[in-house]
C-alpha positions as CSV (number, residue, x, y, z in Angstrom):
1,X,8.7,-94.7,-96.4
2,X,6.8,-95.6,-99.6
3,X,3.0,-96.0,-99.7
4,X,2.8,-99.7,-99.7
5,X,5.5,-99.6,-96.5
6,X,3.1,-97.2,-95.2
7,X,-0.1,-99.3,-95.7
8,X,1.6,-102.1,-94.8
9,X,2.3,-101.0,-91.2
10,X,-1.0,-99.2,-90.8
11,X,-2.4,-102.7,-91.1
12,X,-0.1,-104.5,-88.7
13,X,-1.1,-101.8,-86.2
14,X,-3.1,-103.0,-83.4
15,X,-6.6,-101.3,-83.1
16,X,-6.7,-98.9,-80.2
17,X,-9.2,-98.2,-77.8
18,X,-10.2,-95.0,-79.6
19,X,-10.7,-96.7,-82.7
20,X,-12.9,-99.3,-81.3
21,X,-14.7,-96.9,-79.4
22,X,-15.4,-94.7,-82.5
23,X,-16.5,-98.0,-84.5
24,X,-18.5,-98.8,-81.7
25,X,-20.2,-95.5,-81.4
26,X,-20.7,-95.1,-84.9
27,X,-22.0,-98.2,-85.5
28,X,-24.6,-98.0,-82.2
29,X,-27.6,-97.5,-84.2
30,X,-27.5,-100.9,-86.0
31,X,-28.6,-102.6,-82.1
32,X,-31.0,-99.8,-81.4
33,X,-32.8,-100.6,-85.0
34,X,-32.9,-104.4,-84.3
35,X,-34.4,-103.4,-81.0
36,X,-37.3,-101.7,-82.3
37,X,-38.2,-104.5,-85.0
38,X,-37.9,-106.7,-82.5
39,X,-40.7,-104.7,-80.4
40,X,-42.6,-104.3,-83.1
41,X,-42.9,-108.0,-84.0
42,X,-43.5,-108.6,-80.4
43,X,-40.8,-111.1,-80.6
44,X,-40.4,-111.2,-76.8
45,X,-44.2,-111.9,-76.2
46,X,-43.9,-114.8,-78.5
47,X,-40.8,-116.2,-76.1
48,X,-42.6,-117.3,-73.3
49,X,-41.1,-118.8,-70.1
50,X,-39.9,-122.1,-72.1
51,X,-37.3,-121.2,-74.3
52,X,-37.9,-121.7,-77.8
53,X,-35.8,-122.7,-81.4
54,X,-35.5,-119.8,-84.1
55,X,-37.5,-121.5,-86.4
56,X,-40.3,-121.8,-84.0
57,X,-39.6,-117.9,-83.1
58,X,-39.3,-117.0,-86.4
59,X,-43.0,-119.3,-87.0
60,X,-45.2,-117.5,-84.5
61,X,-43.9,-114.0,-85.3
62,X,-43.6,-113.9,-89.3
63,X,-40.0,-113.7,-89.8
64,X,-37.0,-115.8,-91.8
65,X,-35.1,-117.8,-89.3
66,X,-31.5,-117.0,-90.1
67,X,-32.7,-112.9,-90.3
68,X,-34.4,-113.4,-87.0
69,X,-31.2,-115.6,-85.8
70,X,-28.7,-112.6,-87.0
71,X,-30.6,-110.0,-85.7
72,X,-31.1,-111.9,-81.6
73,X,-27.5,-112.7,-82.1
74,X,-26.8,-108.9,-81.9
75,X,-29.1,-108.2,-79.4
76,X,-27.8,-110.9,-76.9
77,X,-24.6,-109.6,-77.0
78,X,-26.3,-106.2,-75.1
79,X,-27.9,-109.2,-72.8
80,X,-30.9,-108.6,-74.8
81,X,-32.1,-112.8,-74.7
82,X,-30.4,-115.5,-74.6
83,X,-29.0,-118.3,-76.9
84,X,-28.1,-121.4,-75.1
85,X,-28.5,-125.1,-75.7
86,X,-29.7,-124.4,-79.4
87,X,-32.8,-122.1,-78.6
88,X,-33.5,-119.0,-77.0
89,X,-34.2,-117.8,-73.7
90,X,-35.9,-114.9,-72.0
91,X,-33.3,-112.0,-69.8
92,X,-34.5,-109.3,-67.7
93,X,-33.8,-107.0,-70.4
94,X,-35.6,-108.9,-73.2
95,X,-38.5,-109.7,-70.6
96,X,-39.1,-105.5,-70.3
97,X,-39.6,-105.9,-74.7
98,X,-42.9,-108.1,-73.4
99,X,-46.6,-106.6,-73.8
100,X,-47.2,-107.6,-69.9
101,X,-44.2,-106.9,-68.0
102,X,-44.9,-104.8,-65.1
103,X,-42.4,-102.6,-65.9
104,X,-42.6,-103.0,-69.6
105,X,-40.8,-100.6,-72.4
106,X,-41.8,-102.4,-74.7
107,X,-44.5,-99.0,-76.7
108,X,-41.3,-96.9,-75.7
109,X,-38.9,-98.8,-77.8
110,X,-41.7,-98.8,-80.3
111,X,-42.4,-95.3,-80.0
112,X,-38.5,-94.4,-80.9
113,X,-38.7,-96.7,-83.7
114,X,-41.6,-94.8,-85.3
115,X,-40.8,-93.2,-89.0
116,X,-41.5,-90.0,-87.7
117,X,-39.4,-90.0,-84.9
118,X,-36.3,-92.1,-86.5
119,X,-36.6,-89.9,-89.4
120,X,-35.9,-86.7,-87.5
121,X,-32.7,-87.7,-86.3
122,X,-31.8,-88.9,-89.7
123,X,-31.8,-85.1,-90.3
124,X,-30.2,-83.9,-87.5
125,X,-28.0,-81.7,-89.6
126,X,-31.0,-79.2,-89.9
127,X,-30.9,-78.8,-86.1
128,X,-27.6,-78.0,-86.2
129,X,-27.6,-75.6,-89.2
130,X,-30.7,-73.9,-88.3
131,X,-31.4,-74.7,-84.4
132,X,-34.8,-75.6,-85.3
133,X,-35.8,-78.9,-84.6
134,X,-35.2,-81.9,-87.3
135,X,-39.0,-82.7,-87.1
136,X,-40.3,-79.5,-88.4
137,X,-38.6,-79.9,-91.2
138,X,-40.5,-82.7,-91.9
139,X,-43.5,-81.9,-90.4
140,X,-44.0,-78.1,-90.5
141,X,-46.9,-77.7,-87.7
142,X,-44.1,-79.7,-85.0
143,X,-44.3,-82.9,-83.2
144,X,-47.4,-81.7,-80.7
145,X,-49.7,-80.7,-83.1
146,X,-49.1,-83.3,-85.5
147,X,-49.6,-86.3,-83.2
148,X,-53.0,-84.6,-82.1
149,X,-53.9,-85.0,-85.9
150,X,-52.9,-88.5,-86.1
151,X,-54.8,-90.9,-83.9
152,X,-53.0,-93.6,-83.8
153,X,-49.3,-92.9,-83.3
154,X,-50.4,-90.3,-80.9
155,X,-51.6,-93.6,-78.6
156,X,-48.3,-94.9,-79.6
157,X,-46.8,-92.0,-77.8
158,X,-49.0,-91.8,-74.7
159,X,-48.5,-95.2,-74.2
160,X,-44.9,-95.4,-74.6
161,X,-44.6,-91.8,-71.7
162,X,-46.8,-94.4,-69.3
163,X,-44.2,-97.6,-70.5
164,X,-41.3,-95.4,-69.7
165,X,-42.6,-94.1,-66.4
166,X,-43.1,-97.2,-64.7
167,X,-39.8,-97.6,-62.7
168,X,-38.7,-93.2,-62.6
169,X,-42.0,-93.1,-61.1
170,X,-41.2,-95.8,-58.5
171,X,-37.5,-93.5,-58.0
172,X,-39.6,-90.7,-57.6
173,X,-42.4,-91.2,-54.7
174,X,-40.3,-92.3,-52.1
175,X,-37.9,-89.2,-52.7
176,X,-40.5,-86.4,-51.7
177,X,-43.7,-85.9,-49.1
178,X,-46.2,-85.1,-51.8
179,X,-48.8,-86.1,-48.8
180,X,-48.1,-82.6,-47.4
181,X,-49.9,-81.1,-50.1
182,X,-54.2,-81.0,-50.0
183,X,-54.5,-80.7,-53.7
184,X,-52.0,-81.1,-56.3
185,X,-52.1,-80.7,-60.2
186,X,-49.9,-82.4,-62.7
187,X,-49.4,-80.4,-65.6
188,X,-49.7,-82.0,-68.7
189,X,-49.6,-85.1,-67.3
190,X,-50.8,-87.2,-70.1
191,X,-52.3,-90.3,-68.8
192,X,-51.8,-89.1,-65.0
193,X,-49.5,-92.5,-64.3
194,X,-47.2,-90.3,-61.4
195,X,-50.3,-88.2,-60.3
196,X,-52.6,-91.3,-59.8
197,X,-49.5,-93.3,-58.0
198,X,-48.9,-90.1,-55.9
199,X,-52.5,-90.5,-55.0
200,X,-52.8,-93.7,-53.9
201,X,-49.7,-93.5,-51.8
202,X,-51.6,-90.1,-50.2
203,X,-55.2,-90.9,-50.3
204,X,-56.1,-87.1,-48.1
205,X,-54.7,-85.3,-51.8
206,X,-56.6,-84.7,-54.3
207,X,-55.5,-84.8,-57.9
208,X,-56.0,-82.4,-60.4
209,X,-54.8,-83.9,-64.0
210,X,-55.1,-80.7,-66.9
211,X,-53.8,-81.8,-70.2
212,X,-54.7,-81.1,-73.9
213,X,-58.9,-82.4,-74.4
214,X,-57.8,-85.8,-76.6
215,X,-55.1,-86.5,-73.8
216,X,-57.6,-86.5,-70.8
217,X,-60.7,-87.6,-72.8
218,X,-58.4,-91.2,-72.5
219,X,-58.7,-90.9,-68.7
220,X,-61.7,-92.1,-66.2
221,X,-61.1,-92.2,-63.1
222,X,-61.5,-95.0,-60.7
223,X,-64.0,-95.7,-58.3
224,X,-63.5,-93.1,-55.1
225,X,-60.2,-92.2,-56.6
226,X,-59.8,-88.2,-55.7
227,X,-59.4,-87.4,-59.5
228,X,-60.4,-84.7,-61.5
229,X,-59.4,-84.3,-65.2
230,X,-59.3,-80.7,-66.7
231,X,-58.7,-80.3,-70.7
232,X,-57.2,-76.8,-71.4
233,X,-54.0,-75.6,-73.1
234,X,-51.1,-74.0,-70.6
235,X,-50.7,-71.6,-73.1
236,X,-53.7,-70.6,-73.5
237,X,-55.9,-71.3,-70.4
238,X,-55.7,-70.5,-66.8
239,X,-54.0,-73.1,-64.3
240,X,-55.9,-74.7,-61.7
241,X,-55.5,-73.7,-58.3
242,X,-53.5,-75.8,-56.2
243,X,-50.9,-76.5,-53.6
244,X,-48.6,-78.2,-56.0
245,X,-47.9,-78.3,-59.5
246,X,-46.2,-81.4,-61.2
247,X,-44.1,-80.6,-64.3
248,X,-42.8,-83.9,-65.4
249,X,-41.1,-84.2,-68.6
250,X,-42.6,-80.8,-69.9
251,X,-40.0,-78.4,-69.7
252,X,-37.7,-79.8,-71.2
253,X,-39.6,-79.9,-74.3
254,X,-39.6,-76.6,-75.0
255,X,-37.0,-73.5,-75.3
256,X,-36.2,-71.0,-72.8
257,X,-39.1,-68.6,-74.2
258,X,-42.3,-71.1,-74.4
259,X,-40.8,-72.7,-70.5
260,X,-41.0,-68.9,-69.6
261,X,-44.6,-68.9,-70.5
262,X,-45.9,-72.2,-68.7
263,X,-44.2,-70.6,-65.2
264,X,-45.5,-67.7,-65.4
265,X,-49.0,-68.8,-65.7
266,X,-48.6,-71.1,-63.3
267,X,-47.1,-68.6,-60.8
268,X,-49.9,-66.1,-61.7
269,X,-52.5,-68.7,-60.7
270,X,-50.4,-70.0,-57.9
271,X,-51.3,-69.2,-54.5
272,X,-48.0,-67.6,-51.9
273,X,-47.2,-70.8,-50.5
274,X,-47.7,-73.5,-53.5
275,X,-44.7,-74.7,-54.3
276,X,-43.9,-76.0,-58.5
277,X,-42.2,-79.6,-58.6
278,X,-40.2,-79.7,-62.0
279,X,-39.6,-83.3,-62.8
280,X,-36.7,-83.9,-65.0
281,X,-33.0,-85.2,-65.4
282,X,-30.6,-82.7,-64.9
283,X,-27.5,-82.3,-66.7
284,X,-24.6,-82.3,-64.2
285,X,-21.3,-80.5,-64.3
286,X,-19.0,-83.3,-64.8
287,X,-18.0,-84.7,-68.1
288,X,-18.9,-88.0,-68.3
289,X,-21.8,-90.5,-69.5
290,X,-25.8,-89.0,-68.2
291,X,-29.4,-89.6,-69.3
292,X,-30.1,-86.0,-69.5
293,X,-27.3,-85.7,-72.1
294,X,-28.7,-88.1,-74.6
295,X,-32.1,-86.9,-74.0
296,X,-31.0,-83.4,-74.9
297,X,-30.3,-84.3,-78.2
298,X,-33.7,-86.1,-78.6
299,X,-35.1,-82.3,-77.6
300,X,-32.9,-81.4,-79.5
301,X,-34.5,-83.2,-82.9
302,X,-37.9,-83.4,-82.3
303,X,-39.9,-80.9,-80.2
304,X,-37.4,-78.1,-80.0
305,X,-36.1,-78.4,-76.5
306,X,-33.6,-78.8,-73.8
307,X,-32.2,-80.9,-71.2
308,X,-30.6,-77.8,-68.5
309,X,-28.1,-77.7,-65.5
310,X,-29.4,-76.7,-62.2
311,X,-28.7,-73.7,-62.9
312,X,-30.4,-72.8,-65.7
313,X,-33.6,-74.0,-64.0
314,X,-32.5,-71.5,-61.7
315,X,-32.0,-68.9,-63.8
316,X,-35.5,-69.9,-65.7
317,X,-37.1,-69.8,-62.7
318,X,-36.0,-66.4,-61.9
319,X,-37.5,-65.1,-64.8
320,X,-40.9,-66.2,-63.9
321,X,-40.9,-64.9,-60.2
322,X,-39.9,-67.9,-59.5
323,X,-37.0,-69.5,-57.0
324,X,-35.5,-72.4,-56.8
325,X,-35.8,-73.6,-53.5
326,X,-33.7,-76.9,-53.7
327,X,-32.6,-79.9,-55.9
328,X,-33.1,-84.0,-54.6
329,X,-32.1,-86.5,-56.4
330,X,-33.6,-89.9,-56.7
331,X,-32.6,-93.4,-57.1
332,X,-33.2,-93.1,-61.0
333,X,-31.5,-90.3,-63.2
334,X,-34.4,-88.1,-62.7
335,X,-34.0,-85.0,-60.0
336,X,-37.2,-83.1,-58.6
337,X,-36.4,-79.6,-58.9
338,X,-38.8,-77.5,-56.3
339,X,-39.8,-73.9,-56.7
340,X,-41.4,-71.6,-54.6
341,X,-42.7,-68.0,-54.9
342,X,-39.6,-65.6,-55.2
């Protein structure tokens, strides 16, 4: 068979589904782009509940109406809005892009989007080479200390944790009796958004929210709301005493040595019978499509950590005098992992 004969049949070869699914795959981050721009123009807060023409879209937000038209045309086709009957239309997923959705994600799309963040997966070949994180080699000091130097996208990112928390935390309270516990501590909780939701479904707890100084300075609490906010460092200062200790979305930010550290101070400062509730999607053993595994590569990139199996928690915990007590699931793709004294 000659070249041409060769060509020739190639291209009067059907496309398989591994073909599309590669094209697909590689070609993923062309949606997830348009979905940050769009955030960032607030394109969905400009779409109110009357749906709207490009041009007048394209008016209120600053944009060219055939660029705005080609990039919603992509997005609709995710069932991110709507075109029908010559204008757009709001969906459920283009109404969580929206400044006052309930249940909004609209800072944690923006937060993604940031040049920082985008950029360090841009060099996620240094990860792989070196096993550091992309962003440090960037940004030497790492992603923690740099957004405590910069004001601004630092919000970006508190906001966005709080965005993104708004329906695991509504998985999460119904999954476990935090009312059995007099006083409970959330650990570098940021804003406090599952520690204050705990508390008002348990109004006998008390709340103890300990976080870096600029991350609690943010938060007041409300009026009779049993709230105390502590600025300290875990790897520096001691742990406040307490019957429980929330850990949500902090371990896995960090590698098997630094995760070592933050148990063990907390179960030096623990009393016998707290117990340590690690809040976090877990890989699981089977092969196919999870949260946790797209999230490990986002550790992966930017702070330098992991997404784990159940039992690797176990085996971390282990190492800190620590067991692993049990595993429960939730009706979202995050698993509370609880540990008690070993």
């Amino acid at each position: 068979m000659n070249a041409s004969t060769a060509l020739a049949k190639a291209a009067a070869t059907p496309p398989s589904p591994a073909n599309i699914q590669v094209m697909q795959l590689n070609s993923a981050y062309f949606a997830s782009r348009c979905l940050h721009v769009v955030a960032e123009l607030a394109v969905a807060d400009a779409l109110g509940d009357q749906p709207q023409s490009t041009e007048a879209l394209a008016k209120a937000t600053g944009t060219k109406p055939d660029a705005l038209y080609r990039v919603l045309r992509l997005l609709a086709s995710f069932g991110i809005f709507e075109w029908r009957d010559g204008a757009w239309h709001h969906t459920e997923g283009s109404r969580l892009l929206r400044f006052d959705h309930p249940g909004s994600l609209r800072d944690y799309v923006i937060m993604i989007g940031l040049p920082i963040f985008w950029d360090a997966f841009a060099n996620l070949e240094h990860s792989l080479r070196t096993g550091e994180p992309a962003f440090k080699k960037l940004h030497s000091e790492g992603v923690f200390a740099y957004l405590a130097k910069h004001p601004e996208e630092s919000r970006i990112f508190d906001a966005a944790m709080t965005s993104k928390s708004h329906r695991d935390v509504a998985a999460i309270l119904p999954a476990y009796d935090f009312s059995q516990f007099s006083t409970i501590a959330d650990i570098a909780g940021g804003r406090g958004h599952l520690l204050r939701a705990i508390l008002k479904d348990s109004p006998k707890t008390q709340g103890i929210l300990f976080d870096q100084p600029h991350v609690v300075a943010q938060v007041t609490p409300e009026k009779e709301e049993k709230l105390t906010v502590i600025g300290g460092d875990f790897f520096a200062d001691p742990m406040p005493k307490a019957d429980a200790y929330l850990l949500m979305n902090i371990i896995h930010d960090w590698p098997d040595s630094e995760s070592i550290r933050i148990l063990s101070s907390i179960r030096r400062h623990m009393s016998p019978h707290a117990r340590v509730l690690i809040i976090e999607t877990v890989v699981p053993p089977t092969p196919g499509q999870h949260l946790s595994k797209e999230i490990d590569i986002a550790m992966m990139a930017i702070p330098g950590g992991k997404e784990r199996t159940q039992e690797e928690y176990a085996g971390l915990a282990a190492r800190c005098g620590l067991r692993l007590q049990r595993m429960i699931e939730t009706m979202s793709p995050y698993s509370i992992l609880e540990l008690t004294a070993a």
